[in-house]
C-alpha positions as a Markdown table, in Angstrom:
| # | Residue | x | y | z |
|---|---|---|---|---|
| 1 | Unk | 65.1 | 66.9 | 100.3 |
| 2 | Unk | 62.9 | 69.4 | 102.0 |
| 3 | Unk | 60.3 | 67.9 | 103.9 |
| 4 | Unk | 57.3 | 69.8 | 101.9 |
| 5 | Unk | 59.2 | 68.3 | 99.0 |
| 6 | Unk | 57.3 | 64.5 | 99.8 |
| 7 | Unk | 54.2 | 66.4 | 101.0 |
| 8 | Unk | 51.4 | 67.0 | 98.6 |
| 9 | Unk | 47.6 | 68.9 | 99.3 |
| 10 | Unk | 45.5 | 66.1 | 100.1 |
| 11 | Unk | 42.5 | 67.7 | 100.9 |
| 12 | Unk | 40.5 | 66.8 | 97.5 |
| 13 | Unk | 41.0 | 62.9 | 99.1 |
| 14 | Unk | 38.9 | 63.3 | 101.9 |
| 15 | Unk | 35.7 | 60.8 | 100.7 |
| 16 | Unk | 38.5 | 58.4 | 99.1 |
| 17 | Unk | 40.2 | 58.1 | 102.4 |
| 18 | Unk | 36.7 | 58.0 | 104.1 |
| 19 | Unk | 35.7 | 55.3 | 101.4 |
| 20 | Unk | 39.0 | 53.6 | 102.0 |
| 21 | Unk | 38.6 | 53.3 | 105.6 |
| 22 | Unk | 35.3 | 52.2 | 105.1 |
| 23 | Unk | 34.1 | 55.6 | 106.8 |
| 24 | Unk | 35.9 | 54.9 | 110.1 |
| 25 | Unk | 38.7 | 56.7 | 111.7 |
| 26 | Unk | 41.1 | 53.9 | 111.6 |
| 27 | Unk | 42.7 | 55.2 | 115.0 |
| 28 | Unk | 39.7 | 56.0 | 117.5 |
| 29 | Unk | 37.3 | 53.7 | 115.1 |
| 30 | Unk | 35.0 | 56.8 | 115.2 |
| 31 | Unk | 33.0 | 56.9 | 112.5 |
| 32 | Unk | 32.5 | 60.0 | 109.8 |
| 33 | Unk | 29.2 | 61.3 | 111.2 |
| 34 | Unk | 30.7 | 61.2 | 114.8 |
| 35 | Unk | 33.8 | 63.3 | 113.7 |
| 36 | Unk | 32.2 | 66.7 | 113.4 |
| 37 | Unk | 33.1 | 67.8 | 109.6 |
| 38 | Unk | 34.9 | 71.1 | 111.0 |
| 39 | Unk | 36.7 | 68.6 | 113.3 |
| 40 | Unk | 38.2 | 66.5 | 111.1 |
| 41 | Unk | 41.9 | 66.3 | 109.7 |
| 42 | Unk | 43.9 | 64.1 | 106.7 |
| 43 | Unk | 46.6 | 62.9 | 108.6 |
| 44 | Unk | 49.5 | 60.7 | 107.1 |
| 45 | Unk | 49.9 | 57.9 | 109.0 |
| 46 | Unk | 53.2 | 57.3 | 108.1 |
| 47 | Unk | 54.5 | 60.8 | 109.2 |
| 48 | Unk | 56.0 | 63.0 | 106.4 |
| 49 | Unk | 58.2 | 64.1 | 108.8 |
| 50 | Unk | 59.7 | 60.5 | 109.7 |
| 51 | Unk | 59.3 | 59.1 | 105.5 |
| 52 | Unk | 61.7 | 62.0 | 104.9 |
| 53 | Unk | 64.0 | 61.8 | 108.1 |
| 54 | Unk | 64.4 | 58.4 | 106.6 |
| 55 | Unk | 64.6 | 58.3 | 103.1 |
| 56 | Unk | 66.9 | 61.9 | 102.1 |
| 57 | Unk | 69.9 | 60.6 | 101.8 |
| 58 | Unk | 69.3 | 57.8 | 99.1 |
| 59 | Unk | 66.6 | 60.0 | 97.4 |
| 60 | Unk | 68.7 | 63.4 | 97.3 |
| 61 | Unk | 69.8 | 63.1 | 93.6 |
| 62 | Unk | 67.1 | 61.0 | 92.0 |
| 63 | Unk | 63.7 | 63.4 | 91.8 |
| 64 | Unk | 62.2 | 60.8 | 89.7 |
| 65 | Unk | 62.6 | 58.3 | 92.5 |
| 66 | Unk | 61.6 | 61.5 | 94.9 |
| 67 | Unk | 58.6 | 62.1 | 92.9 |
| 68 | Unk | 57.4 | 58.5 | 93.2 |
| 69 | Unk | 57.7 | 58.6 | 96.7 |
| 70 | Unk | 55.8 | 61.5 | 97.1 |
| 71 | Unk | 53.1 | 59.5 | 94.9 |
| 72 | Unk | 53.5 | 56.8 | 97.7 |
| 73 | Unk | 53.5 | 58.3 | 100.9 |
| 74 | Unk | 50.1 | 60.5 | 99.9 |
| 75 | Unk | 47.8 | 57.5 | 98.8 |
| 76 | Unk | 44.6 | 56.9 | 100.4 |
| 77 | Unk | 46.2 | 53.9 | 102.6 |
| 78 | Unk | 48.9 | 56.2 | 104.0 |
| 79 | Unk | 45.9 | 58.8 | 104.9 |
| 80 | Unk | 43.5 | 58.8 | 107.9 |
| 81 | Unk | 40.7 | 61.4 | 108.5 |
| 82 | Unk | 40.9 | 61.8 | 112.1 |
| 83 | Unk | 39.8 | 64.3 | 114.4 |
| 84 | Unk | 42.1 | 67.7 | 115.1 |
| 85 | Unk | 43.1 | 66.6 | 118.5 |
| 86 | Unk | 44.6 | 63.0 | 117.9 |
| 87 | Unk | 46.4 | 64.4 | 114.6 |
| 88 | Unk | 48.4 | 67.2 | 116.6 |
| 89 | Unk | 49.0 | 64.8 | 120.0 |
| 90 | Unk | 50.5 | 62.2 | 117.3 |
| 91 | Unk | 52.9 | 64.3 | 115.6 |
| 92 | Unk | 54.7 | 65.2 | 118.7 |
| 93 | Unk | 56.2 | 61.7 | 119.7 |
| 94 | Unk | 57.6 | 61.5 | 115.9 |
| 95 | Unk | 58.9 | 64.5 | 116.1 |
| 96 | Unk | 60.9 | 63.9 | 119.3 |
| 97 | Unk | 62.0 | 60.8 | 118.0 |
| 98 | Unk | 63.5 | 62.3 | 115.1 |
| 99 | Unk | 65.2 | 64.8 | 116.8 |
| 100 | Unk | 66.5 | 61.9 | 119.0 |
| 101 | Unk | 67.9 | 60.3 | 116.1 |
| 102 | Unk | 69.7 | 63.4 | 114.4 |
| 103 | Unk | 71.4 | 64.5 | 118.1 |
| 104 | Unk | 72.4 | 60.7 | 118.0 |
| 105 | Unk | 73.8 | 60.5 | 114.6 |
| 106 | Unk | 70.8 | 57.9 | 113.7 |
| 107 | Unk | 70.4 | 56.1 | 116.9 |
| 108 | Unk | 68.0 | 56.2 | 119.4 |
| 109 | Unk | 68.9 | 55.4 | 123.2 |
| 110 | Unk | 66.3 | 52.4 | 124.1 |
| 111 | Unk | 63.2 | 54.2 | 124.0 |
| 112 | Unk | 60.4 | 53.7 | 122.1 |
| 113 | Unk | 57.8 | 56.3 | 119.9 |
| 114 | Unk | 55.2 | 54.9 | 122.8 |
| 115 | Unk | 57.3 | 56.2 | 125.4 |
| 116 | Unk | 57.6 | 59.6 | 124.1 |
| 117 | Unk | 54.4 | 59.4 | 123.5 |
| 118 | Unk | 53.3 | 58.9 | 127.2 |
| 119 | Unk | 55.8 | 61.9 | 128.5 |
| 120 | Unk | 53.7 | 64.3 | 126.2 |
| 121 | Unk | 50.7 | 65.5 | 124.7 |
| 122 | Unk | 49.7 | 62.1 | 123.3 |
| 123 | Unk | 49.7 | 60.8 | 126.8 |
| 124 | Unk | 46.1 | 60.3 | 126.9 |
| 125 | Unk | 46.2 | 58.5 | 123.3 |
| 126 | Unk | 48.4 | 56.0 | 125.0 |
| 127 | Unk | 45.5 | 55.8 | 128.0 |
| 128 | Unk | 42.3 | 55.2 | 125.8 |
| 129 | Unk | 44.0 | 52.5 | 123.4 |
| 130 | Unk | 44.1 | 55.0 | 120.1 |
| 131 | Unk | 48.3 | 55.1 | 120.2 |
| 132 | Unk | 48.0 | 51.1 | 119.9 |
| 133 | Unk | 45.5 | 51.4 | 116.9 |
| 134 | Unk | 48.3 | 54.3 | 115.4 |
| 135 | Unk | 51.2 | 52.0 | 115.4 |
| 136 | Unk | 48.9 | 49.5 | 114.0 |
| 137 | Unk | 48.3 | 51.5 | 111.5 |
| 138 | Unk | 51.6 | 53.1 | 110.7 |
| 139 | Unk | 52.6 | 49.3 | 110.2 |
| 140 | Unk | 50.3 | 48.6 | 107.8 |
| 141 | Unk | 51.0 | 51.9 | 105.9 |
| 142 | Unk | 54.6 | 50.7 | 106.0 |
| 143 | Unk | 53.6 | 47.6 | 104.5 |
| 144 | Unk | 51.5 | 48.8 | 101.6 |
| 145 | Unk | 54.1 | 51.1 | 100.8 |
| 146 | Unk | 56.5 | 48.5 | 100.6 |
| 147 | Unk | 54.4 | 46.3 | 98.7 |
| 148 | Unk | 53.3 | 49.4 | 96.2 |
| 149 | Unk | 56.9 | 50.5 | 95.7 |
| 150 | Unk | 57.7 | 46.8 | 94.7 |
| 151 | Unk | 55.5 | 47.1 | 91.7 |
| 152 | Unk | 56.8 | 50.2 | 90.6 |
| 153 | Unk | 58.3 | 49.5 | 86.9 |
| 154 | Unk | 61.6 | 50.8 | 87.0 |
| 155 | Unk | 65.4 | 50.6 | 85.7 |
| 156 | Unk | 67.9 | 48.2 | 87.8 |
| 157 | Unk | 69.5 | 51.0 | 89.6 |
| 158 | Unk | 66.6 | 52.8 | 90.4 |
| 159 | Unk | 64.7 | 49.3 | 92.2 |
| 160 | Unk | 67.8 | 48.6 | 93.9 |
| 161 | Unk | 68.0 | 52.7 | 94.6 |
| 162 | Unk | 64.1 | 52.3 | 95.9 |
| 163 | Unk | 64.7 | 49.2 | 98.1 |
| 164 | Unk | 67.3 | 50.9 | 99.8 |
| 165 | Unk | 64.9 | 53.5 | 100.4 |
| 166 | Unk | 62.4 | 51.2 | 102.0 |
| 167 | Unk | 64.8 | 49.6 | 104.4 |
| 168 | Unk | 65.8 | 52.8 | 105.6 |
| 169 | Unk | 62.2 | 53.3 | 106.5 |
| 170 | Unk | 62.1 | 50.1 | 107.6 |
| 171 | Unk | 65.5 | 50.7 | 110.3 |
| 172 | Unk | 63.6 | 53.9 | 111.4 |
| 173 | Unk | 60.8 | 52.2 | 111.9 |
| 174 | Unk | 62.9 | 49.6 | 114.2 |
| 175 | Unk | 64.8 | 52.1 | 116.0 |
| 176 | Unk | 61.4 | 53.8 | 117.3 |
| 177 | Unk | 60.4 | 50.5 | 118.2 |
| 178 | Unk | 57.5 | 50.4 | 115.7 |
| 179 | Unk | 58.5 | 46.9 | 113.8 |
């Protein structure tokens, strides 16, 4: 599964997230009138990148399982409006997690998505506080997906299928040191 595949065009969300968030940035806890509108970015908090690193291999042959992760991962509490800047430094620690992971076969010596996020462009995230708030965040995210995928009605193979799913998440999520 391609990553665009769990991506979906999120832009017509904006006010939802806003109203979701209660009009704050839920990393800087800037709020929408301090975010200039040009400025701001929908950001995943759960990385698309990292939900599909994850969850490929269980997903690759069920696109009705696919498509309701897609559904998942690009709900209002797995979106943040936050400002250009913080959206591009955060991607780059996931990213170089990932690519940890895939030169390691799935495992990651013992560092942590904080680390790699101080040796980079997120550096000064990790100086003001905001990289705290993200994982704080991503945590949530990880739980509310969880929780939503849980009340998906679906056949016995397919929940079984989906819970697998999840705790794959949920060992990526451990191995970056996130839970």
């Amino acid at each position: 599964m391609a990553a665009s595949s769990l991506r979906k065009t999120v832009r017509g969300l904006r006010d939802d997230i806003w109203a979701f968030r209660s009009g704050e940035d839920a990393y800087t806890h800037l709020t929408q009138a301090q975010i200039k509108q040009e400025d701001q970015n929908i950001d995943h908090v759960l990385e698309i990148q990292l939900v599909t690193y994850a969850t490929a291999e269980p997903l690759k042959n069920n696109e009705e399982l696919a498509k309701r992760m897609r559904d998942l991962v690009n709900e209002p509490y797995n979106l943040n409006v936050t400002s250009k800047r913080v959206n591009q430094a955060k991607r780059g620690p996931f990213t170089a997690a990932i690519n940890r992971m895939k030169k390691r076969d799935g495992t990651l010596r013992e560092i942590s998505v904080e680390q790699l996020a101080r040796s980079g462009r997120a550096k000064r995230l990790v100086d003001d506080g905001t990289w705290a708030n993200v994982e704080k965040e991503v945590v949530v995210s990880y739980d509310a997906l969880s929780s939503r995928a849980s009340e998906s009605r679906l056949t016995r193979k397919q929940s079984i299928l989906l819970e697998e799913t999840i705790d794959r998440l949920h060992d990526v999520l451990e191995k970056i040191k996130i839970l």
